[in-house]
PDB file of N, CA, C and O in Angstrom:
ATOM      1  N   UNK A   1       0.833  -1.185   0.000  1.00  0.00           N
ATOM      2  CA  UNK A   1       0.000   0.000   0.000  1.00  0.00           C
ATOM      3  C   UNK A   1       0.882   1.254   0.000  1.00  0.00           C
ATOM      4  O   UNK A   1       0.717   2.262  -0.688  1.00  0.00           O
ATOM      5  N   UNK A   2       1.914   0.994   0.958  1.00  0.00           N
ATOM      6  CA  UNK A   2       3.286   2.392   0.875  1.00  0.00           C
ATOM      7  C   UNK A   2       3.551   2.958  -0.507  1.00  0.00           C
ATOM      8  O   UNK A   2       3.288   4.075  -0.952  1.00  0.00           O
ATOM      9  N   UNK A   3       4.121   1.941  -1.062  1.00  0.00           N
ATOM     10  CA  UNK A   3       4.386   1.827  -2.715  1.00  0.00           C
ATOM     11  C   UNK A   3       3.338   2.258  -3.839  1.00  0.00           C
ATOM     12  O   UNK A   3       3.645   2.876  -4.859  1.00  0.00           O
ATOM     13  N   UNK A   4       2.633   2.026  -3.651  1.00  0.00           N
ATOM     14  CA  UNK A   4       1.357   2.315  -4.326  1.00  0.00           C
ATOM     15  C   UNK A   4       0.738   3.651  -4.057  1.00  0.00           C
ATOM     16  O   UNK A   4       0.259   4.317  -4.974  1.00  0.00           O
ATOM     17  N   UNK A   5       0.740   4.149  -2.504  1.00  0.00           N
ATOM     18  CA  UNK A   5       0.185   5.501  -2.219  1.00  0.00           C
ATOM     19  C   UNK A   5       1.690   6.207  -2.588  1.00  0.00           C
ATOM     20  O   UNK A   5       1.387   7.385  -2.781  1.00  0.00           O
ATOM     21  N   UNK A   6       2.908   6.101  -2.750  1.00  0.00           N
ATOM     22  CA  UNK A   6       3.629   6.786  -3.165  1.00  0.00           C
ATOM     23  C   UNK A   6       3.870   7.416  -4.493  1.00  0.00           C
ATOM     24  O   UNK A   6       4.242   8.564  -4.737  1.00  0.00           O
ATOM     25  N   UNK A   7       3.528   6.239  -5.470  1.00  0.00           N
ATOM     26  CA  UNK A   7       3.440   6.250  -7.056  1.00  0.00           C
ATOM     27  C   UNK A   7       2.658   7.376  -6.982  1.00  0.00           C
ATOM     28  O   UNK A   7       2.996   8.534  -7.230  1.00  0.00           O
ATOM     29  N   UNK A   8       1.170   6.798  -6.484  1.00  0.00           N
ATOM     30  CA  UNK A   8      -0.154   7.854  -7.193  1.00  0.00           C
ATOM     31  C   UNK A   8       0.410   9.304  -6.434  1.00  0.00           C
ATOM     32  O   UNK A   8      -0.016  10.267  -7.071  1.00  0.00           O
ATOM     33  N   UNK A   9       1.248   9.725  -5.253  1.00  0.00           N
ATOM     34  CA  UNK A   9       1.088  10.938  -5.054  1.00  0.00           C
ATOM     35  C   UNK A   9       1.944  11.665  -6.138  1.00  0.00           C
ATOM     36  O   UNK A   9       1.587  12.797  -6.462  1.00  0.00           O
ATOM     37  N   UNK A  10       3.130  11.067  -6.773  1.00  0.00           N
ATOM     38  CA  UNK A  10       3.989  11.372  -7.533  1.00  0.00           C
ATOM     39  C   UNK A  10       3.310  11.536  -9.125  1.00  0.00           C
ATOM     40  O   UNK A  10       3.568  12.380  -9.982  1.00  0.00           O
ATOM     41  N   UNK A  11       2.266  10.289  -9.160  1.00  0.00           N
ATOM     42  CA  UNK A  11       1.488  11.091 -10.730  1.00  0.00           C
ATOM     43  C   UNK A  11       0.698  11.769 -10.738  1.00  0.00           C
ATOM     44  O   UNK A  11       0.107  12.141 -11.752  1.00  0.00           O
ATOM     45  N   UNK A  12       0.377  12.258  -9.143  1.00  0.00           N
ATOM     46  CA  UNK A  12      -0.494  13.017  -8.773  1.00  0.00           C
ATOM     47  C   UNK A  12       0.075  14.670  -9.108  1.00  0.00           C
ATOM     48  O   UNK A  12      -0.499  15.452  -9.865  1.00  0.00           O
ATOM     49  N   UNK A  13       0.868  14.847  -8.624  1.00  0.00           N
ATOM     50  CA  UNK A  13       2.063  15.954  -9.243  1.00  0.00           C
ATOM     51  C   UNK A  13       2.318  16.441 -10.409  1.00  0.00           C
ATOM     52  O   UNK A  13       2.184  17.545 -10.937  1.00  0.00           O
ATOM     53  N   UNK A  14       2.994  14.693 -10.947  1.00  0.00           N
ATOM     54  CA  UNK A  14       3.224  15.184 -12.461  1.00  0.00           C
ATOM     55  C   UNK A  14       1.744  15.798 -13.456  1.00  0.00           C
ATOM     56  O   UNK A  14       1.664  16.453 -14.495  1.00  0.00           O
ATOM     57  N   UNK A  15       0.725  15.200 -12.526  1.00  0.00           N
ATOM     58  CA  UNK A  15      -0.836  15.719 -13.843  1.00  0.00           C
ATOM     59  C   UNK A  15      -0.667  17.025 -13.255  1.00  0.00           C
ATOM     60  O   UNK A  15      -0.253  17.761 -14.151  1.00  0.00           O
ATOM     61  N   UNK A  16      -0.811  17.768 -11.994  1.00  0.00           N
ATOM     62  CA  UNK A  16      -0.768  18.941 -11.799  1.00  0.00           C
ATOM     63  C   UNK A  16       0.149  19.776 -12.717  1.00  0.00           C
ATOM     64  O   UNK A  16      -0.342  20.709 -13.352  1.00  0.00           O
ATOM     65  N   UNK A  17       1.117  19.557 -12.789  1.00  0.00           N
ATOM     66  CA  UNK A  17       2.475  19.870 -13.679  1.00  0.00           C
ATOM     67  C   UNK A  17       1.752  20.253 -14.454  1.00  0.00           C
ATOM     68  O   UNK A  17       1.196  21.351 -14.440  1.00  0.00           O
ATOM     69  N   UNK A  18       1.585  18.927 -15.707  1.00  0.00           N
ATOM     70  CA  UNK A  18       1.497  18.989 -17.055  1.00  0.00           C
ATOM     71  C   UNK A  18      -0.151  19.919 -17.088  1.00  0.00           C
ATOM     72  O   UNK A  18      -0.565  20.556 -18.056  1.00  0.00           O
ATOM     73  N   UNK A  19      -0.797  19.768 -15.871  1.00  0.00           N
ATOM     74  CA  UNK A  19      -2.078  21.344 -15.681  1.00  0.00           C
ATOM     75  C   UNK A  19      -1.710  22.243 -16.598  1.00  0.00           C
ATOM     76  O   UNK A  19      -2.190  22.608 -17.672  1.00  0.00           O
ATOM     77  N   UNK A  20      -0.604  22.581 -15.865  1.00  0.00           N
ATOM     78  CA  UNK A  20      -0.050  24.074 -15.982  1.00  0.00           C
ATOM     79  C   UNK A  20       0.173  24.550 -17.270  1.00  0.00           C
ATOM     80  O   UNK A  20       0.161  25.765 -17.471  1.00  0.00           O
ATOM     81  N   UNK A  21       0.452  23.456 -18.509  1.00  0.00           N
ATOM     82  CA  UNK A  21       1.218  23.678 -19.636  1.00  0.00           C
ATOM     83  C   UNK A  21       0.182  22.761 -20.761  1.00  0.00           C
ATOM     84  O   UNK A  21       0.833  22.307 -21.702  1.00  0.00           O
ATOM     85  N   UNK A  22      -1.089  22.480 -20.792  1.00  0.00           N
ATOM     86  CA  UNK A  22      -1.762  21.760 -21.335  1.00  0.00           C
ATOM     87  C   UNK A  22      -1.191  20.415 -22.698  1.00  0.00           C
ATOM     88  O   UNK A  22      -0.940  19.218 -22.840  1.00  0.00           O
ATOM     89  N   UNK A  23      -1.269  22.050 -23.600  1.00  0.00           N
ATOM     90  CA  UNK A  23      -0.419  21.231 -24.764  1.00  0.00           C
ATOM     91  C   UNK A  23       0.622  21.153 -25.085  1.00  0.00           C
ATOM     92  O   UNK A  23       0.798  20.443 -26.075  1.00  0.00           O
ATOM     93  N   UNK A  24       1.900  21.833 -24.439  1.00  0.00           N
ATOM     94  CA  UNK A  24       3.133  21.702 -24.539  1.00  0.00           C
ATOM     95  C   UNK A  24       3.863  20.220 -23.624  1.00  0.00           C
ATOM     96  O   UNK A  24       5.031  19.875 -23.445  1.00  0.00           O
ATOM     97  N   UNK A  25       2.698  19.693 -23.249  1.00  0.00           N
ATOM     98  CA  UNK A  25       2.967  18.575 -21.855  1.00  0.00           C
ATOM     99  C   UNK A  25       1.605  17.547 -22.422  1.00  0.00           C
ATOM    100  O   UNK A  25       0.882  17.145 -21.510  1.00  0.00           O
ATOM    101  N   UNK A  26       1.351  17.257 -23.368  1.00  0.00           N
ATOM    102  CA  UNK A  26      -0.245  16.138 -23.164  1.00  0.00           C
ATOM    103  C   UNK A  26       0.428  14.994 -23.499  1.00  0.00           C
ATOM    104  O   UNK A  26      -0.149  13.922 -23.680  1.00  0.00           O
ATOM    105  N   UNK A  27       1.725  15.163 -23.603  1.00  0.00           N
ATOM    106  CA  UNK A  27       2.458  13.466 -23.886  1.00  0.00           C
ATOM    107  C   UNK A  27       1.877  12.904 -22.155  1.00  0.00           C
ATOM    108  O   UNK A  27       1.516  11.727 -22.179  1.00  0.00           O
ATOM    109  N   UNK A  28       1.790  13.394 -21.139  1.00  0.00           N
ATOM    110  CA  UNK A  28       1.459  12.902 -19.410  1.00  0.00           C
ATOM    111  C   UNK A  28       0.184  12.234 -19.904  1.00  0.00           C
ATOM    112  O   UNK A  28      -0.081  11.051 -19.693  1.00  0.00           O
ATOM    113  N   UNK A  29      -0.697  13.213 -20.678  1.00  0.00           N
ATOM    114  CA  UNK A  29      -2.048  11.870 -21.139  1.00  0.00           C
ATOM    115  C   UNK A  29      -2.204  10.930 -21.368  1.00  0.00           C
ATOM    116  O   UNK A  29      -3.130  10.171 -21.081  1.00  0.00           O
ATOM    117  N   UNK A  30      -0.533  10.688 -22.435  1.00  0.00           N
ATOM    118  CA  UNK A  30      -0.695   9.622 -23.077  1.00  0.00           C
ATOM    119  C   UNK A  30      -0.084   8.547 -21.819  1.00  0.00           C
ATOM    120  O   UNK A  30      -0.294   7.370 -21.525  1.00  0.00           O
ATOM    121  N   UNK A  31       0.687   9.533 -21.331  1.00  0.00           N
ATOM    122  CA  UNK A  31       1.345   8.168 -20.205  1.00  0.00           C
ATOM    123  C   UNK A  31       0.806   7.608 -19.312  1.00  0.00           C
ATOM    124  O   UNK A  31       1.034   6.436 -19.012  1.00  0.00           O
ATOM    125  N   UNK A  32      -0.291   8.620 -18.533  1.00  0.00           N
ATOM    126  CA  UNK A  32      -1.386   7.915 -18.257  1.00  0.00           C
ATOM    127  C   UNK A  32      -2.255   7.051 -18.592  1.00  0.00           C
ATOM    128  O   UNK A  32      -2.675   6.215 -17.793  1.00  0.00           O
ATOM    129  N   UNK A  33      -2.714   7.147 -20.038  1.00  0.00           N
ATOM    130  CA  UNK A  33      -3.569   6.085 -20.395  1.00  0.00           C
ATOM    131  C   UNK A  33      -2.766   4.687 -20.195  1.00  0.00           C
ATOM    132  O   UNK A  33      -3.251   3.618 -19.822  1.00  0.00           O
ATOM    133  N   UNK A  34      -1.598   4.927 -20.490  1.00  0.00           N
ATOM    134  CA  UNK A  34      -0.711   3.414 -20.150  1.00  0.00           C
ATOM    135  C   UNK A  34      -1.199   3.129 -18.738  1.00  0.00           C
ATOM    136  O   UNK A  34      -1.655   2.063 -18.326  1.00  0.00           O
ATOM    137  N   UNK A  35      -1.034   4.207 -18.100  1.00  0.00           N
ATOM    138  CA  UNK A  35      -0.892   3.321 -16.528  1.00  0.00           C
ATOM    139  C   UNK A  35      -2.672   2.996 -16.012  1.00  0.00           C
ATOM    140  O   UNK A  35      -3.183   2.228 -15.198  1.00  0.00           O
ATOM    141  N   UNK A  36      -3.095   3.809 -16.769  1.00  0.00           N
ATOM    142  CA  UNK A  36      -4.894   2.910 -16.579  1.00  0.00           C
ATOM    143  C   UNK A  36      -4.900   1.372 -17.235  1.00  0.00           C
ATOM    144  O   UNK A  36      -5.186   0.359 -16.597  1.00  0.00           O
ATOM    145  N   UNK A  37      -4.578   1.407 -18.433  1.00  0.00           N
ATOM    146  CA  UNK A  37      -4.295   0.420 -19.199  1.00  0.00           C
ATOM    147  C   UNK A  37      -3.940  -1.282 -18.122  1.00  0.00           C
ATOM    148  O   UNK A  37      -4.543  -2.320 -17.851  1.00  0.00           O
ATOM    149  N   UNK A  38      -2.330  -0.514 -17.772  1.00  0.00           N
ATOM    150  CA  UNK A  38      -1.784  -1.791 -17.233  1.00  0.00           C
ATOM    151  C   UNK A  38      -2.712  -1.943 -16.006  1.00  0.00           C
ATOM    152  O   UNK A  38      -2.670  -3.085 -15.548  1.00  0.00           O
ATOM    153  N   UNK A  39      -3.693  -0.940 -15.227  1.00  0.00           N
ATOM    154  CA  UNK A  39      -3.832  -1.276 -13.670  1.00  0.00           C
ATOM    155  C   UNK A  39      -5.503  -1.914 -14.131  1.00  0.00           C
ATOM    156  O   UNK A  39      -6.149  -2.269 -13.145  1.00  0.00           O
ATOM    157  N   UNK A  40      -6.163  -2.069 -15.372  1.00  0.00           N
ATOM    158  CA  UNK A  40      -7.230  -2.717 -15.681  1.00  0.00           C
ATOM    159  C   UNK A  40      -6.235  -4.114 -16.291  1.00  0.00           C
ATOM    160  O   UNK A  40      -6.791  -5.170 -16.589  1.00  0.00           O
ATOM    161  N   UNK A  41      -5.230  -3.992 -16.374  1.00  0.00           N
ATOM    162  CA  UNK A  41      -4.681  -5.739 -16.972  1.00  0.00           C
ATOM    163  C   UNK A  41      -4.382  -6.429 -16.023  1.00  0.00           C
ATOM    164  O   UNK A  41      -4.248  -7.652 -16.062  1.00  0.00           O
ATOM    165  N   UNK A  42      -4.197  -5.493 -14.749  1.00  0.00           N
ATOM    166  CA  UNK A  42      -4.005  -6.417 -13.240  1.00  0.00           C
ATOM    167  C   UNK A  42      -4.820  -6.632 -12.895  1.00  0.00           C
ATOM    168  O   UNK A  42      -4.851  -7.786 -12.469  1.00  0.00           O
ATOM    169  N   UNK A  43      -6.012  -5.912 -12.760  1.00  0.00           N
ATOM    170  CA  UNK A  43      -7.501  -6.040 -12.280  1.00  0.00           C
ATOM    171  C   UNK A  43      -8.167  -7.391 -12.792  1.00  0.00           C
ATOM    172  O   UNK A  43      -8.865  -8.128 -12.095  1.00  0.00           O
ATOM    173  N   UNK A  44      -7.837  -7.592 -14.118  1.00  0.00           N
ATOM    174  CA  UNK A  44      -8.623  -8.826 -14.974  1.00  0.00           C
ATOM    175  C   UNK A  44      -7.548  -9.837 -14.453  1.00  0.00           C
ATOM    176  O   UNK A  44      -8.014 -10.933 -14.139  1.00  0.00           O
ATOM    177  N   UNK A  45      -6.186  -9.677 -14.301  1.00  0.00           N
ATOM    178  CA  UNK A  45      -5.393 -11.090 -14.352  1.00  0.00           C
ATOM    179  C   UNK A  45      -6.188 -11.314 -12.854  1.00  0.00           C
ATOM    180  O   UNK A  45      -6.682 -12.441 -12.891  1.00  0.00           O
ATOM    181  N   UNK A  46      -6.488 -10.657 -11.563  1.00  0.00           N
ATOM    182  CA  UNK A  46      -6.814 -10.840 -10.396  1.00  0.00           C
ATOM    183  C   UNK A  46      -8.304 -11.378 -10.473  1.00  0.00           C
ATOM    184  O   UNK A  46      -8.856 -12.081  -9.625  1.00  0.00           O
ATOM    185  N   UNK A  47      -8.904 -10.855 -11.789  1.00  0.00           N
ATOM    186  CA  UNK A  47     -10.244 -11.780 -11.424  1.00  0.00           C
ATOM    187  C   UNK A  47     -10.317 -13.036 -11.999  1.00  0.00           C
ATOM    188  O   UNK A  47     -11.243 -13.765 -11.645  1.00  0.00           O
ATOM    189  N   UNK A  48      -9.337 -13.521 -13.005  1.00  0.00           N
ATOM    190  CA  UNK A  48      -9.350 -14.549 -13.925  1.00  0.00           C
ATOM    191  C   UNK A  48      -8.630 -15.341 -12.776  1.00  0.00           C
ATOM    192  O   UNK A  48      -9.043 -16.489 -12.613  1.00  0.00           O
ATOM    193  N   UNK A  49      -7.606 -14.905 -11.942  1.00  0.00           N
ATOM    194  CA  UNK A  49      -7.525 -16.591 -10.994  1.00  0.00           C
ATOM    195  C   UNK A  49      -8.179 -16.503  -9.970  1.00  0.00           C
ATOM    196  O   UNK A  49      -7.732 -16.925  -8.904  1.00  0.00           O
ATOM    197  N   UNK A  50      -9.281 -15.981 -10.069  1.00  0.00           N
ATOM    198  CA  UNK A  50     -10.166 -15.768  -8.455  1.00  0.00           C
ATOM    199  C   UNK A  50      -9.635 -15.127  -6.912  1.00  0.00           C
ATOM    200  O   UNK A  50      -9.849 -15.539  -5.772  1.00  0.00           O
ATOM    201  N   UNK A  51      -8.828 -13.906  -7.430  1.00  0.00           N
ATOM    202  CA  UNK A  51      -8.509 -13.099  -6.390  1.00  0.00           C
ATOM    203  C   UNK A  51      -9.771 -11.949  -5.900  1.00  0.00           C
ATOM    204  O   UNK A  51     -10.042 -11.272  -4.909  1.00  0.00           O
ATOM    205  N   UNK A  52     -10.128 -12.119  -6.779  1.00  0.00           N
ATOM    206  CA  UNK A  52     -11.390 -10.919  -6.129  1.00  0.00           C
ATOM    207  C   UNK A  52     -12.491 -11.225  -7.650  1.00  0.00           C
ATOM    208  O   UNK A  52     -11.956 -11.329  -8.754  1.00  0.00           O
ATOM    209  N   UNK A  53     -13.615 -11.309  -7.533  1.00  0.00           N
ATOM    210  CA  UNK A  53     -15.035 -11.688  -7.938  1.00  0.00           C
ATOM    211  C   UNK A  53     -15.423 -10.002  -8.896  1.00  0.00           C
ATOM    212  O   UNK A  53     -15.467  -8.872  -8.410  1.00  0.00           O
ATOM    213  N   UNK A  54     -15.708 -10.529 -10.710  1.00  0.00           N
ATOM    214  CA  UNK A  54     -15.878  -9.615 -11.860  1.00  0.00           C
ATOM    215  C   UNK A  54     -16.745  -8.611 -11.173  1.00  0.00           C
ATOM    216  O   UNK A  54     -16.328  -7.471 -11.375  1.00  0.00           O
ATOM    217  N   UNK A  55     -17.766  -8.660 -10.461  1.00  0.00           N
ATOM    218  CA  UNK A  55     -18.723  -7.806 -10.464  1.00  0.00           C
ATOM    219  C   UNK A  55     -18.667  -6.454  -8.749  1.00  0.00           C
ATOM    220  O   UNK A  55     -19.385  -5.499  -8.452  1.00  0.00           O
ATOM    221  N   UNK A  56     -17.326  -7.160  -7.989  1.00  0.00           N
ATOM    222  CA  UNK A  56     -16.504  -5.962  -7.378  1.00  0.00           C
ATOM    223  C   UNK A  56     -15.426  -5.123  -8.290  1.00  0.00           C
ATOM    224  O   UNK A  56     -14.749  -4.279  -7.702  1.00  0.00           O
ATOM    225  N   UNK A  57     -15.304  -5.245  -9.188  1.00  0.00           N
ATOM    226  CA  UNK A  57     -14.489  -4.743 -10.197  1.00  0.00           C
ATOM    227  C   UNK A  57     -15.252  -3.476 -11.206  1.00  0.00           C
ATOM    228  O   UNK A  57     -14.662  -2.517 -11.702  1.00  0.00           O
ATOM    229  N   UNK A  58     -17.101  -3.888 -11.359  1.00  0.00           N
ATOM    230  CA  UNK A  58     -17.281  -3.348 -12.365  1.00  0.00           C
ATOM    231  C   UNK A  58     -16.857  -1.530 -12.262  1.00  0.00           C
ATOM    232  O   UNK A  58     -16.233  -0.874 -13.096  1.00  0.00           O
ATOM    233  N   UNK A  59     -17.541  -0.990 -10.731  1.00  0.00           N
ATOM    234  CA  UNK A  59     -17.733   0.421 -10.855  1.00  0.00           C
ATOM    235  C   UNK A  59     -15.861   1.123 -11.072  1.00  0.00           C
ATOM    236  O   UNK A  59     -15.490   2.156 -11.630  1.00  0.00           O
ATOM    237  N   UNK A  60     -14.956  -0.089 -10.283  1.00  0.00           N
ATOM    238  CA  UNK A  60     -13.643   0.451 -11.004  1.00  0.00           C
ATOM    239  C   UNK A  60     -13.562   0.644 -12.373  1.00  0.00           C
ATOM    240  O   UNK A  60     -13.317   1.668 -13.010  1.00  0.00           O
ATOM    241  N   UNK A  61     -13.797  -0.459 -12.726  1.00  0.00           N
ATOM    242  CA  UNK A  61     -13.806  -0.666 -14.614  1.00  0.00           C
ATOM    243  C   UNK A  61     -14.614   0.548 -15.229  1.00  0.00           C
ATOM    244  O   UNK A  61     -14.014   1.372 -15.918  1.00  0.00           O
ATOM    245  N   UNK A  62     -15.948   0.663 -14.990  1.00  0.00           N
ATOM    246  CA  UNK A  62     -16.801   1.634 -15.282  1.00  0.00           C
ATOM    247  C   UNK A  62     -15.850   3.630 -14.938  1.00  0.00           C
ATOM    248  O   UNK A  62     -15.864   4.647 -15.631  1.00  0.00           O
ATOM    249  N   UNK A  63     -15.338   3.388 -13.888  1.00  0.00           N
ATOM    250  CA  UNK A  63     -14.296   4.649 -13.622  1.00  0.00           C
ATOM    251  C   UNK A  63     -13.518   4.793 -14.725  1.00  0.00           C
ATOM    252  O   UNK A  63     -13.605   5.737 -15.511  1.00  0.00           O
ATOM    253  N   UNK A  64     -12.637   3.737 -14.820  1.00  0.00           N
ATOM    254  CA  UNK A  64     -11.531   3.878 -15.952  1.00  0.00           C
ATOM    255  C   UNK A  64     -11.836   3.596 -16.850  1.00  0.00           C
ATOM    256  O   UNK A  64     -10.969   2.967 -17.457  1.00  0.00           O
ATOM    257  N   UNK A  65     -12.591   3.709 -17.283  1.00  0.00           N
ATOM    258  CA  UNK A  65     -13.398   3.520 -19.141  1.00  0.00           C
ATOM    259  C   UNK A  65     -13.666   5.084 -18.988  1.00  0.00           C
ATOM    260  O   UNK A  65     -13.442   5.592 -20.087  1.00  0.00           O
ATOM    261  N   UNK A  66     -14.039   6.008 -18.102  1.00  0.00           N
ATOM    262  CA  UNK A  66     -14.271   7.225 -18.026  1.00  0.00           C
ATOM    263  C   UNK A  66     -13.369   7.949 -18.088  1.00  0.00           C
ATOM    264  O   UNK A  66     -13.243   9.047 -18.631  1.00  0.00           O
ATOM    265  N   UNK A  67     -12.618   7.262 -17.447  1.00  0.00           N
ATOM    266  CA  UNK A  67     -11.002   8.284 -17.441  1.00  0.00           C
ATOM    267  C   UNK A  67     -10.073   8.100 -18.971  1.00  0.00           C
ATOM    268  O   UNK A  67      -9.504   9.027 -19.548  1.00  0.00           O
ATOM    269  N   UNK A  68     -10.108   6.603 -19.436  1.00  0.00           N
ATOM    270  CA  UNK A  68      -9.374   6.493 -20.587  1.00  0.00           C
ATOM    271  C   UNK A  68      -9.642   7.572 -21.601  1.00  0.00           C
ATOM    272  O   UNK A  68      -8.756   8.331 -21.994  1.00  0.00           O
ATOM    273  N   UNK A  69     -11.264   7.631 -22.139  1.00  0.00           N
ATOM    274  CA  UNK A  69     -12.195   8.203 -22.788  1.00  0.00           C
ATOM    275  C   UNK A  69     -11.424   9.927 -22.630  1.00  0.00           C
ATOM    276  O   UNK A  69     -11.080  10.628 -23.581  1.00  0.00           O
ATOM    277  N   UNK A  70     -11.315  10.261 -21.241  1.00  0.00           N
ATOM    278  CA  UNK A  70     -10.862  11.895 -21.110  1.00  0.00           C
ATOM    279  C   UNK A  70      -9.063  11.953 -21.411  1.00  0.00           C
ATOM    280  O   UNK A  70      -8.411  12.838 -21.965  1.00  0.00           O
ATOM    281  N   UNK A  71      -8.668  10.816 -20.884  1.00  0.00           N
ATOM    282  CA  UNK A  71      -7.295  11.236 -20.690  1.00  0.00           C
ATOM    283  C   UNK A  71      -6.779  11.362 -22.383  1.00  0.00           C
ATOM    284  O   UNK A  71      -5.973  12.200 -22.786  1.00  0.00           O
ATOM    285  N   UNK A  72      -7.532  10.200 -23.325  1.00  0.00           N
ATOM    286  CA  UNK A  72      -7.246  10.283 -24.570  1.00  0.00           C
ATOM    287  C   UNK A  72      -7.624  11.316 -25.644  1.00  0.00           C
ATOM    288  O   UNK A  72      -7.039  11.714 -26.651  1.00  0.00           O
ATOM    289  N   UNK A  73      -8.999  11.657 -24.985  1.00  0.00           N
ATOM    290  CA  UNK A  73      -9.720  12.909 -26.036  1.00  0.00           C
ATOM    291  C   UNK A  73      -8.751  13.857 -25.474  1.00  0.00           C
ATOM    292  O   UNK A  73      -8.727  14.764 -26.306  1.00  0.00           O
ATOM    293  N   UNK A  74      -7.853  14.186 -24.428  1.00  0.00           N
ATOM    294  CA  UNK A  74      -7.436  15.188 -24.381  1.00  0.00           C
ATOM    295  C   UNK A  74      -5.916  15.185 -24.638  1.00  0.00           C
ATOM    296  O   UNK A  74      -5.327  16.261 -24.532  1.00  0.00           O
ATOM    297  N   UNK A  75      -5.136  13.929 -25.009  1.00  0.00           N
ATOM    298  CA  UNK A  75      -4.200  14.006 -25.909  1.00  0.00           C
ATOM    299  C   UNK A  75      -4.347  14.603 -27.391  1.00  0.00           C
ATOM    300  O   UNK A  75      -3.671  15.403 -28.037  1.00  0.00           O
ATOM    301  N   UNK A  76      -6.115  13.504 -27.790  1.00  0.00           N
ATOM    302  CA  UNK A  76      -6.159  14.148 -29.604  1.00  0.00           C
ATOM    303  C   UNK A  76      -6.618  15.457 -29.573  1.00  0.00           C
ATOM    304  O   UNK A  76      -6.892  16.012 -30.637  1.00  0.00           O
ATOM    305  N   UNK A  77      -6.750  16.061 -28.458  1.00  0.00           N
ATOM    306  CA  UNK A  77      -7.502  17.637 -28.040  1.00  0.00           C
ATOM    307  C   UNK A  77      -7.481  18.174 -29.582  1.00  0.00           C
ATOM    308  O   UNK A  77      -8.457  18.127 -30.331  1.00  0.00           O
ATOM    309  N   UNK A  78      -6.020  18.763 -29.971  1.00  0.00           N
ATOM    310  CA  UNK A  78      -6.285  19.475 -31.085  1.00  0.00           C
ATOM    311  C   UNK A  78      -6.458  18.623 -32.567  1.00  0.00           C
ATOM    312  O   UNK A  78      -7.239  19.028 -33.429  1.00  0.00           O
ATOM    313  N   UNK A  79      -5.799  17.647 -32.707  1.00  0.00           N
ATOM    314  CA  UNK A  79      -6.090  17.089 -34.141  1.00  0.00           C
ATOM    315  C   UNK A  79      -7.849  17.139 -34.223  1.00  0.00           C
ATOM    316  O   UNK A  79      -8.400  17.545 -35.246  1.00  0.00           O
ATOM    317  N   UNK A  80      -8.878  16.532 -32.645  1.00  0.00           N
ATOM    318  CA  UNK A  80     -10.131  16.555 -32.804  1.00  0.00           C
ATOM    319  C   UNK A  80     -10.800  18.022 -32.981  1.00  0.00           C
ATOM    320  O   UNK A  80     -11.879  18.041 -33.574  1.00  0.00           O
ATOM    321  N   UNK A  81     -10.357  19.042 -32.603  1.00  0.00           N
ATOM    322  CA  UNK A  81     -11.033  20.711 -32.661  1.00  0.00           C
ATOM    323  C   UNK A  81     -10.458  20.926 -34.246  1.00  0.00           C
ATOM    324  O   UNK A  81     -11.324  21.403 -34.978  1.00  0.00           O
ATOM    325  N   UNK A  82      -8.946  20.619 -35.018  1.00  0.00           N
ATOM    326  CA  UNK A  82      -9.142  20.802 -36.356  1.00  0.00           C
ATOM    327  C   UNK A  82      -9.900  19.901 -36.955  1.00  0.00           C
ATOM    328  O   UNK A  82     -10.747  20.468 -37.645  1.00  0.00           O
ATOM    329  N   UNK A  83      -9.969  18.786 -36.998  1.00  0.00           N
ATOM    330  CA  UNK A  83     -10.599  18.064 -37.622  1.00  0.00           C
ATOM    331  C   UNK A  83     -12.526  18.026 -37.294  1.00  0.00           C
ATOM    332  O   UNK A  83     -13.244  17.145 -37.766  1.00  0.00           O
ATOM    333  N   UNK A  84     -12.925  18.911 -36.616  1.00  0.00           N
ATOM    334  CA  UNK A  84     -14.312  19.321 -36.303  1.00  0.00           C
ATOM    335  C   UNK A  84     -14.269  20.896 -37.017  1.00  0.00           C
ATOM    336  O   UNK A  84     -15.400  21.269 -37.331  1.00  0.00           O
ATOM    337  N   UNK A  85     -13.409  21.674 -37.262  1.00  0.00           N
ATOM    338  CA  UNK A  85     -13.191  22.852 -38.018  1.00  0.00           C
ATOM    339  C   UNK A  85     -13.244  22.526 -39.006  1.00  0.00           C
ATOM    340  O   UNK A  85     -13.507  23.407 -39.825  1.00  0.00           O
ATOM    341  N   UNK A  86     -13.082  21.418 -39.419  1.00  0.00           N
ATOM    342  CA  UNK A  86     -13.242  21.509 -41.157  1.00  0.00           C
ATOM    343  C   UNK A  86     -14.415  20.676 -41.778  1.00  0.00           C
ATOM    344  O   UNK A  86     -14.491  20.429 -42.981  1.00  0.00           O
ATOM    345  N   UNK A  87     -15.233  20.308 -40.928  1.00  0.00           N
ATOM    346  CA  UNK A  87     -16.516  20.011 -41.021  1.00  0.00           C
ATOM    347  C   UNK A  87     -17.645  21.462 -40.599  1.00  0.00           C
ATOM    348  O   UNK A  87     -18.786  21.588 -41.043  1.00  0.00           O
ATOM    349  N   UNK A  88     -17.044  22.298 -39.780  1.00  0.00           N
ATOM    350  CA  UNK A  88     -18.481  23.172 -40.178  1.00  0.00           C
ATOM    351  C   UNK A  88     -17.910  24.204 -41.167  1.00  0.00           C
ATOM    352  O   UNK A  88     -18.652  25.036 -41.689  1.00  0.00           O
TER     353      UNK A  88
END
C-alpha cells in the first residue's frame, strides 16, 4: 500500500504539472492512459484466478473507461477541434 500511495502521489504531481502547460505537456495523457491500461490488466489477471469476484471490479472498470475516454480525447484535443473545423 506504501508503494502504491507513493506512485499515485507522484502522478499526482506530475498531472498537476502537465495542468499548468496543457499542450506543450499532453504526452502525461498519453502516459497515463498506459498506466490505466496496465492497472485494468491487473484487475482482470486478479479476477481470472479468483482473487477478487468480476462484479466488485465493475464500478472500477466503469471509472476507468471514463477516465481512458478523457485522458485520450485530451491528448487528440487538437487534431479533434481541427478536424471538427473543417466540417463546419
Amino acid at each position: 500500500m506504501g508503494y502504491g500511495a507513493s506512485l499515485m502521489l507522484g502522478w499526482t504531481a506530475l498531472l498537476i504539472w502537465a495542468y499548468q502547460k496543457p499542450m506543450e505537456r499532453k504526452v502525461v495523457a498519453a502516459l497515463t492512459v498506459l498506466v490505466i491500461w496496465g492497472l485494468i490488466i491487473t484487475e482482470i489477471a486478479a479476477v481470472l484466478t479468483g482473487h477478487i469476484v468480476a462484479w466488485r471490479m465493475m464500478p472500477t472498470w466503469f471509472l476507468q473507461a471514463i477516465l481512458l475516454v478523457l485522458f485520450a480525447g485530451g491528448f487528440h484535443y487538437s487534431k479533434i477541434r481541427q478536424w471538427h473545423g473543417r466540417l463546419a
